[in-house]
C-alpha positions in Angstrom: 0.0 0.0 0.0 1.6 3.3 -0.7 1.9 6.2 1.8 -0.7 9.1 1.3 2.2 12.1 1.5 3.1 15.0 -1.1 6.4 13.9 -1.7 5.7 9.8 -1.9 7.0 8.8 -5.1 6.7 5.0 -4.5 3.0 5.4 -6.2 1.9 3.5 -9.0 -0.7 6.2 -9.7 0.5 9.6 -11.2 -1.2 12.2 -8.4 -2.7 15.8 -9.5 -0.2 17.3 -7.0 2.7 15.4 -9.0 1.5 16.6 -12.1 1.0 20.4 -11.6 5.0 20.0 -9.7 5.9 18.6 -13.1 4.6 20.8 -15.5 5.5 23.8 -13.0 9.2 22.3 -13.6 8.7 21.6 -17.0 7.6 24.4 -18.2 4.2 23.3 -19.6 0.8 23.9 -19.1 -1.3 27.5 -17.9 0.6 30.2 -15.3 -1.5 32.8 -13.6 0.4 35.4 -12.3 -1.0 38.7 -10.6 0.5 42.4 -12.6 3.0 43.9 -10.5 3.2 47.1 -9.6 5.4 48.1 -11.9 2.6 47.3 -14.8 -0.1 49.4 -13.6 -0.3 53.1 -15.0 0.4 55.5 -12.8 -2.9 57.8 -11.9 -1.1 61.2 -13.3 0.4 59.3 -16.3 -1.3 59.6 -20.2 -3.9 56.9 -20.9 -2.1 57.1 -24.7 1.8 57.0 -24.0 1.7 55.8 -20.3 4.0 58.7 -19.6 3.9 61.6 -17.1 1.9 64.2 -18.4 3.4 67.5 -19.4 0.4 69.4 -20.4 -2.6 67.2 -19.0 -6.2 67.5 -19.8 -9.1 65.4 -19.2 -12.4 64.5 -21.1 -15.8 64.3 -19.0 -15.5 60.5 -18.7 -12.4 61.1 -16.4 -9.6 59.9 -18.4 -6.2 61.8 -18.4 -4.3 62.8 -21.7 -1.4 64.5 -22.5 -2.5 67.6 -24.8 0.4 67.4 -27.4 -0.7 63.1 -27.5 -4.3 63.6 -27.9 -4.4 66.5 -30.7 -2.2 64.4 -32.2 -4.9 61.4 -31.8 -7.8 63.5 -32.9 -5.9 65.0 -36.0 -4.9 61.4 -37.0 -8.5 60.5 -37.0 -9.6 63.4 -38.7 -6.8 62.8 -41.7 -8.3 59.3 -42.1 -12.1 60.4 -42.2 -11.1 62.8 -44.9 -9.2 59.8 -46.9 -12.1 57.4 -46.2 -14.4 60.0 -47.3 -12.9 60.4 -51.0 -13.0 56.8 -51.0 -16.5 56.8 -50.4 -17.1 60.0 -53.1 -15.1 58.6 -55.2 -17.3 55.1 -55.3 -20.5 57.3 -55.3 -18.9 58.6 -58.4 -17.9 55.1 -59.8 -22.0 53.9 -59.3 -23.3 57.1 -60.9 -21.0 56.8 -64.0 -21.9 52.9 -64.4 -25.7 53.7 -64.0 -25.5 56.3 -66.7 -23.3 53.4 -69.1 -26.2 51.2 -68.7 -28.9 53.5 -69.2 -27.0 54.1 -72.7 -25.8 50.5 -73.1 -30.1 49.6 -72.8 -31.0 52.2 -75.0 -28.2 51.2 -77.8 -29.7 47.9 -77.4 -33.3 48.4 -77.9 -32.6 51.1 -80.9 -30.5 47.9 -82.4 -33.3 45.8 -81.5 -35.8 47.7 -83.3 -33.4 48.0 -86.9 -33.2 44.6 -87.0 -37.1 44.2 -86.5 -37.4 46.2 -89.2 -34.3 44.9 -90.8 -36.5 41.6 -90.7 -39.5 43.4 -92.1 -38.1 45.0 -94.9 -36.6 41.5 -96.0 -38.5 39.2 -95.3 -38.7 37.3 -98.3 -35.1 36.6 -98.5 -32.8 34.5 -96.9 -30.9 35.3 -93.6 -28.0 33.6 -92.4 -27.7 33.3 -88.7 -24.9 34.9 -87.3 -22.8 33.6 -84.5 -20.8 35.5 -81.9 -17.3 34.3 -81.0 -17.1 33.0 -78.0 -13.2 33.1 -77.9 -11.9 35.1 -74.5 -9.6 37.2 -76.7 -12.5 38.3 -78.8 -14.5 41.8 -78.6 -11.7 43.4 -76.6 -11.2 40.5 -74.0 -7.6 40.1 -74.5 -7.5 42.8 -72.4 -9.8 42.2 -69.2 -8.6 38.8 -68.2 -8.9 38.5 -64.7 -5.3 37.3 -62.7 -6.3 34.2 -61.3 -3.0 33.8 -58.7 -4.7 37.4 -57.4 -8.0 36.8 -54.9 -9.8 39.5 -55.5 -9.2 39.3 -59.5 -11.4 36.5 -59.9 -14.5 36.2 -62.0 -16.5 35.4 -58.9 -14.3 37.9 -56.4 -16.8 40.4 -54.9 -16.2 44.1 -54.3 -16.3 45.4 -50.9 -18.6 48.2 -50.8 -17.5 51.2 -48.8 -19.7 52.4 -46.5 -20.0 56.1 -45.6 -17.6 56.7 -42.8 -18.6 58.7 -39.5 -17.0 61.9 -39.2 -17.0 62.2 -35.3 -13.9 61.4 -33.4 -14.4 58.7 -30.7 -12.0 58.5 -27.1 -9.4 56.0 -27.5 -10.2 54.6 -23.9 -13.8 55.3 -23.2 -15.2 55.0 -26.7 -17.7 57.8 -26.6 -17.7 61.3 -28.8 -14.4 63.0 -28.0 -14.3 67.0 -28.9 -11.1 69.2 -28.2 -13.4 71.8 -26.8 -14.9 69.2 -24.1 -10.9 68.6 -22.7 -9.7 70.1 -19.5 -6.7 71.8 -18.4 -6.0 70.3 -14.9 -3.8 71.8 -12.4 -1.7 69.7 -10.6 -0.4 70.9 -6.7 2.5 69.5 -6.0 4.2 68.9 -3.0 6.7 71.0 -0.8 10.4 70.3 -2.3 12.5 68.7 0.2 16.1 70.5 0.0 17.5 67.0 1.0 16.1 65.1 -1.9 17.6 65.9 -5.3 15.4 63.4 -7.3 14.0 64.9 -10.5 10.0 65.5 -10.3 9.2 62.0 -12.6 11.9 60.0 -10.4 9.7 60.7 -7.1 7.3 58.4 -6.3 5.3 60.8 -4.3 4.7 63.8 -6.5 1.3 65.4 -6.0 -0.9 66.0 -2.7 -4.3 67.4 -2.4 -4.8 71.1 -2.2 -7.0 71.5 0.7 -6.1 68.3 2.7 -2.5 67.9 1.5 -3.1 64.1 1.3 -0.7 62.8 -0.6 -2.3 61.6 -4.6 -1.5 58.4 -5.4 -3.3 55.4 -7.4 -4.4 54.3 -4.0 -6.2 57.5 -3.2 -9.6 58.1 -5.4 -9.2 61.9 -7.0 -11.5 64.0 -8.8 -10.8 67.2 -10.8 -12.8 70.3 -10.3 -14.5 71.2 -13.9 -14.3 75.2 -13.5 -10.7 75.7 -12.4 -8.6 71.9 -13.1 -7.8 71.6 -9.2 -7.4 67.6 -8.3 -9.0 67.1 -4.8 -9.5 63.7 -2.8 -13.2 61.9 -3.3 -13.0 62.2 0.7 -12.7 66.2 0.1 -15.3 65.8 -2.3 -17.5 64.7 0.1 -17.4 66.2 3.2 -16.4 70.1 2.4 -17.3 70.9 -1.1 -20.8 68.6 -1.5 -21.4 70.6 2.5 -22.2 74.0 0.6 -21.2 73.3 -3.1 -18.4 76.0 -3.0 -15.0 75.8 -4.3 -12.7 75.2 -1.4 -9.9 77.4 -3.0 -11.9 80.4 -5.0 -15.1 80.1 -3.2 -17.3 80.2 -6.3 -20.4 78.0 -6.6 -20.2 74.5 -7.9 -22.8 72.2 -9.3 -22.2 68.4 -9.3 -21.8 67.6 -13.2 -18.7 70.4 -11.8 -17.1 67.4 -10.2 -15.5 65.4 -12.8 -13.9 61.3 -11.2 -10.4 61.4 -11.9 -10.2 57.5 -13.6 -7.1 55.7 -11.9 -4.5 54.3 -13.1 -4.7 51.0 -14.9 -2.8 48.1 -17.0 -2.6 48.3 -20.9 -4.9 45.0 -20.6 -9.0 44.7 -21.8 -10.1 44.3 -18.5 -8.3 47.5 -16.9 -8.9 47.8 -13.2 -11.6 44.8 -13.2 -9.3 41.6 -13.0 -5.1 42.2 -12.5 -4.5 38.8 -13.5 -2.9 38.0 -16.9 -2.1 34.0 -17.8 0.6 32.4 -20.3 -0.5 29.5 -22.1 1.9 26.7 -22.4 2.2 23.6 -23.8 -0.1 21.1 -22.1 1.8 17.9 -20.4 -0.3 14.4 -21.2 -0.6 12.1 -18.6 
């Protein structure tokens, strides 16, 4: 009978805990592995280059850009709507011109139909020879549309993919909803008292940013929110208990609304799933048993 232990190896049965030590030494099967630290964006970094922002804005959903990366975004899309949209003219174009080549193609046809009715009128009583076309694929100008059958869409049964008339608004790269330049925020970072002993440059810090009225430190730890009027980023804890008190701006004193407070999103890996599930998995070959 064989001893019920991890490590027993007198077994003649191969043990789930035997297997997963193999493949783990092996090198086979599934890992799960939780992201470090070191892959999660950092909350004051662009959600485009994952860099510290130099000129950061935000859009109403919360999400921080760097302005220099997201003009650049927005006139990208912009230069591609315009292409797509010559495409799409040009085609228009294409369909109009083949729709007036058929209306004259069917009339051609039907005047040529009606000489040869009376063609056959008018002679009647002698003989006609039939005429047969050529069927030859060099005939009639066909030497000269033959498709290139090593090329797909060459084919004589290769369909063309119609281009469909592309939308003109520009979407947010991380959200997905309408993105306008005029909607983006300039937010105004405070940062925190320099300390003459440290001579690390501002991105080297870990701590870099606090909280204007509180002086909490920000970090990805610490939910933020940026005031709409002025770009000041407070604490959710300021949020609620001094400015949601009397809906006044802690610094300036003028009157905020709540669509005033905007959530500043934190900081998250490059993964689908940002923020919902930190776990990212390898798959490996599978070891048989």
């Amino acid at each position: 009978m064989t001893r019920h232990a991890r490590n027993c190896t007198a077994g003649a049965v191969y043990t789930y805990h035997e297997k997963r030590k193999d493949a783990a030494a092996s090198g086979y099967g599934t890992q799960s592995e939780r992201v470090g630290k070191d892959s999660v964006k950092s909350f004051d970094c662009c959600s485009l280059t994952l860099q510290p922002c130099r000129n950061p804005v935000v859009t109403k959903e919360g999400y921080l850009f760097d302005k220099e990366s997201i003009l650049e975004y927005v006139i990208t899309k912009k230069n591609e709507y315009t292409r797509k949209l010559k495409q799409y003219e040009k085609q228009l174009k294409k369909e109009e011109e083949e729709k007036k080549e058929l209306a004259a193609a069917e009339q051609e046809a039907n005047l040529i139909k009606f000489m040869n009715r009376e063609k056959n009128i008018s002679n009647s009583k002698s003989d006609t020879t039939a005429s047969t076309s050529s069927i030859s694929n060099l005939a009639n100008g066909k030497d000269k549309k033959l498709p290139s059958f090593w090329i797909p869409s060459e084919l004589p049964d290769a369909k063309v993919s119609k281009i469909q008339k592309p939308d003109s608004t520009v979407y947010c790269p991380i959200s997905g909803k309408p993105l306008k330049v005029k909607d983006l925020i300039e937010v105004k970072w405070t940062m925190l008292p320099d300390d003459p002993d440290e001579k690390k440059s501002l991105i080297a810090k870990e701590n870099r940013y606090m909280c204007p009225v509180t002086h909490d430190i920000l970090n990805n730890a610490v939910p933020c929110a940026v005031i709409r009027t002025t770009g000041h980023v407070v604490t959710m804890e300021c949020v609620e208990k001094i400015i949601k008190k009397d809906w006044l701006h802690p610094l300036t004193g003028d009157k905020l609304k709540e669509k005033d407070i905007i959530p500043l999103q934190r900081g998250g890996t490059g993964y689908a799933l940002t923020n919902q599930n930190l776990e990212s998995k390898n798959e490996r070959p599978v070891l048989q048993a």
